[in-house]
C-alpha positions as CSV (number, residue, x, y, z in Angstrom):
1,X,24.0,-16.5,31.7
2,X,24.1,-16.6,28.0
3,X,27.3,-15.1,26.4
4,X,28.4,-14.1,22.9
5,X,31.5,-16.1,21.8
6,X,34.1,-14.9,18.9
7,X,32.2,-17.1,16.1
8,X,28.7,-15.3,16.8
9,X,27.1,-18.6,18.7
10,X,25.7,-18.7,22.0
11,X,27.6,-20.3,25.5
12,X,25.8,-21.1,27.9
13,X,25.8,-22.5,31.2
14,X,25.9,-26.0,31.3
15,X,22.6,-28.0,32.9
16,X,23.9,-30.0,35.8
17,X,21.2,-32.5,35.1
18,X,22.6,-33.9,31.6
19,X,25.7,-31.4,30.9
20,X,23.6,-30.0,27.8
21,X,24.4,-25.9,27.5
22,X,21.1,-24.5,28.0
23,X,19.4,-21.5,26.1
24,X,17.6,-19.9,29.0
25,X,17.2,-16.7,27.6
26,X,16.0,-17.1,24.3
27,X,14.2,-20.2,23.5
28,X,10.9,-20.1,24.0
29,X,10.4,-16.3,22.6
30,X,12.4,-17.3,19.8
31,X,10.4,-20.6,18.9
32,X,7.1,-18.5,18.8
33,X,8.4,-15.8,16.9
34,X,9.6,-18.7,14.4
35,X,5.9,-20.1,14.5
36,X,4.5,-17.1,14.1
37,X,7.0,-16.5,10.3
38,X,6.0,-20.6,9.4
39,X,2.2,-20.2,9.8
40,X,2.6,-16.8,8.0
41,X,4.0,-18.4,5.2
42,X,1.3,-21.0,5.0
43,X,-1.2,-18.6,5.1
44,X,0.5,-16.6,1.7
45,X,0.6,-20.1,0.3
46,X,-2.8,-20.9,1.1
47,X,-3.8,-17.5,-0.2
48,X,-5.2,-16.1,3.5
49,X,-4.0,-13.2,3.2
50,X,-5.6,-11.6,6.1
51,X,-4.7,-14.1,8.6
52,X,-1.0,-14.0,7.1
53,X,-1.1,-10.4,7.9
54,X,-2.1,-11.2,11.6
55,X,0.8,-14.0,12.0
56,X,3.4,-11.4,10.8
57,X,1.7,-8.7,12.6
58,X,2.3,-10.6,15.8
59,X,6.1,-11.4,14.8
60,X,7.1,-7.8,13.8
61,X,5.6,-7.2,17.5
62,X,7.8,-9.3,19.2
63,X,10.8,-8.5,17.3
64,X,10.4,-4.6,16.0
65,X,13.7,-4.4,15.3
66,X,13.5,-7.0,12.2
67,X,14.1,-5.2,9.0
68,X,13.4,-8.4,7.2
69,X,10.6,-9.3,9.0
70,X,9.0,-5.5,8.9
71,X,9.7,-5.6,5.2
72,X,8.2,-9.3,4.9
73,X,5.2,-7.8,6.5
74,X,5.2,-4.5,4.3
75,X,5.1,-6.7,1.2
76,X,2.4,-8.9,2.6
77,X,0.4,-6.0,3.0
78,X,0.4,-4.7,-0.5
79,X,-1.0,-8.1,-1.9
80,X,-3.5,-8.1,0.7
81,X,-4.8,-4.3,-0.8
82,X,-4.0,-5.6,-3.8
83,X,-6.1,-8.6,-3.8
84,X,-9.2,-6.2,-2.0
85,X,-8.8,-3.8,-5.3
86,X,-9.1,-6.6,-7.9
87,X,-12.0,-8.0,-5.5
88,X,-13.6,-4.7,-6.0
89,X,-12.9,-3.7,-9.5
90,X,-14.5,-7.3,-10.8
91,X,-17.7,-6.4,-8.6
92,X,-17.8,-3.0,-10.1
93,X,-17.7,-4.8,-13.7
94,X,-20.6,-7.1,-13.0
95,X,-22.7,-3.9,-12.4
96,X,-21.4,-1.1,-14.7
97,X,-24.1,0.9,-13.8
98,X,-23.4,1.5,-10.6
99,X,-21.6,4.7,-9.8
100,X,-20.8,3.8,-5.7
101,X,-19.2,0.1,-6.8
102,X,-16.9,2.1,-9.4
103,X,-15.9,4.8,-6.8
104,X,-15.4,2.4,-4.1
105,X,-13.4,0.4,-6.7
106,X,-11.3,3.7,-7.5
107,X,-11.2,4.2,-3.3
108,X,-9.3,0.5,-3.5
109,X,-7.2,1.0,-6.2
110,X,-5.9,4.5,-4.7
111,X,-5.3,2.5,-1.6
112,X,-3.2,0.7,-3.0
113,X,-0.9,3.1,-4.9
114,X,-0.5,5.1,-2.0
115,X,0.9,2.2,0.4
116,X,2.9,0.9,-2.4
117,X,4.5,5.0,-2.7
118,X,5.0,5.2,1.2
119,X,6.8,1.7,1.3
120,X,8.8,2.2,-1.5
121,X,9.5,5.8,-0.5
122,X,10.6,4.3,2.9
123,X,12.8,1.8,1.3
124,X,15.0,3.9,-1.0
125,X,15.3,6.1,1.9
126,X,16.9,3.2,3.8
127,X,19.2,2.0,1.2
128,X,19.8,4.7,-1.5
129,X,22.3,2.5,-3.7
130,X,19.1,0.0,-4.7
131,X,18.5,1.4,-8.6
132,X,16.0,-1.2,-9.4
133,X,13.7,0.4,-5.8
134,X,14.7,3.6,-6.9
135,X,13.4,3.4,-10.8
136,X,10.3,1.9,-9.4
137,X,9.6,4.7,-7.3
138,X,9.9,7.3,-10.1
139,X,7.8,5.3,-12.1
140,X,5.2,5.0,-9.5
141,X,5.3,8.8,-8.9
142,X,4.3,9.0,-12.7
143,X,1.7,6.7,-12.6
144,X,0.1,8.6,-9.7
145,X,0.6,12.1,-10.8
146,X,-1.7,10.7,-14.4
147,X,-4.0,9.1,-12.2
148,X,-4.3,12.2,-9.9
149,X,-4.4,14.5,-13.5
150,X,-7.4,12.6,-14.8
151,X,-9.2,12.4,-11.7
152,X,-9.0,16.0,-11.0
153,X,-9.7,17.2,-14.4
154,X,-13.1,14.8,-14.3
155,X,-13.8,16.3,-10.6
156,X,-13.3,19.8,-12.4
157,X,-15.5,18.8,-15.2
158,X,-18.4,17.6,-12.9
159,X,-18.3,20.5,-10.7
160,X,-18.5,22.9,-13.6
161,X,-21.5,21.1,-15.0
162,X,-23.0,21.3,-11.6
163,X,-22.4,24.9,-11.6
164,X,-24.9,25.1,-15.0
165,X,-28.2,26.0,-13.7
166,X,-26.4,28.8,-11.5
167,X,-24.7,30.6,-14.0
168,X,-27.3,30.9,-16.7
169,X,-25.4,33.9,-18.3
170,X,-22.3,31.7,-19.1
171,X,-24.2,28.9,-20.0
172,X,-27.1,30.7,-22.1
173,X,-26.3,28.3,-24.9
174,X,-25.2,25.1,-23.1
175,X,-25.7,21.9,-25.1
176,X,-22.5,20.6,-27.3
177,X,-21.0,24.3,-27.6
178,X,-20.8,24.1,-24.0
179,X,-16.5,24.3,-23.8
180,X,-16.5,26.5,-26.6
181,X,-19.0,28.9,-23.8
182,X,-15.9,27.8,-21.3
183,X,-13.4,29.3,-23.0
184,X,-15.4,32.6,-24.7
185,X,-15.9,33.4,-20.5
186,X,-12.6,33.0,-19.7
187,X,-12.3,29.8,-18.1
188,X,-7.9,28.9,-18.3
189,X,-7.6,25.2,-17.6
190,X,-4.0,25.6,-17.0
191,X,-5.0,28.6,-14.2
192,X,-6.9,26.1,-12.4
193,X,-4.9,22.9,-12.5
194,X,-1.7,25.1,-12.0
């Protein structure tokens, strides 16, 4: 039996064999959860993101109740999306034109945002007295609520333009007067992005 002593180190029973105190019970899980953090790291260093994600995928499974290690994971995470959205925001600049590389680009960078909020979120619920996790959070929240304003408003936009043909009596003289038409039928913008 392993046993606890007053100075937090193991005592064990002593091996007959060499009179060594053995560490039956924890050695071998311990040593691979340890391999598992080392190649991790390499793989961050290296810049492999993905297969850092699996090495510290496979440690936070054997030892789920790691804070350091779930947060280690958490931030390991966020540069992996991270690293996808620059990948696909510098292949949506090679082809400008392209309407599904700049959404998909978008799709990334909200991906990222999103993860970042629910982590951070997570974390200042954990330990409220953190200012700097907390003033990051708020200033996160105002990035996203611009980012959500300006992508709703161009979503609004669109639809209304798609709405021309239909509605021929609003848009009788559509062309460059066409928000001045928007407002003379009594279109609010603050009624519908209330």
């Amino acid at each position: 039996m392993l046993n606890r002593t007053g100075d937090g180190s193991w005592q064990g029973k002593t091996n007959r064999r060499n009179g060594r105190r053995t560490r039956s019970g924890r050695g071998r899980c311990h040593k691979r959860l340890q391999g598992f953090v080392e190649l991790g790291e390499q793989f961050v260093q290296q810049g492999k993101l993905a297969s850092a994600l699996e090495s510290y995928h496979n440690a936070v499974e054997m030892a789920p109740n790691n804070g350091s290690l779930r947060r280690r994971l958490e931030d390991v995470d966020l540069a992996f999306l991270r690293q996808r959205a620059v990948e696909a925001q510098a292949d949506a600049k090679k082809d400008p034109a392209d309407a599904r590389k700049r959404a998909f680009a978008t799709e990334r960078l909200t991906e990222v945002t999103s993860r970042e909020l629910a982590i951070l979120t997570q974390r200042v619920k954990e330990n409220p007295g953190n200012d700097r996790q907390a003033f990051r959070l708020a200033d996160l929240y105002r990035r996203c609520n611009q980012l959500n304003w300006q992508r709703h408003s161009l979503n609004r936009f669109q639809t209304i333009r798609n709405c021309a043909p239909r509605r021929s009596s609003v848009w009788a003289n559509a062309g460059s007067n066409r928000m001045a038409k928007l407002t003379t039928a009594g279109f609010s913008w603050k009624r519908h992005f209330a």
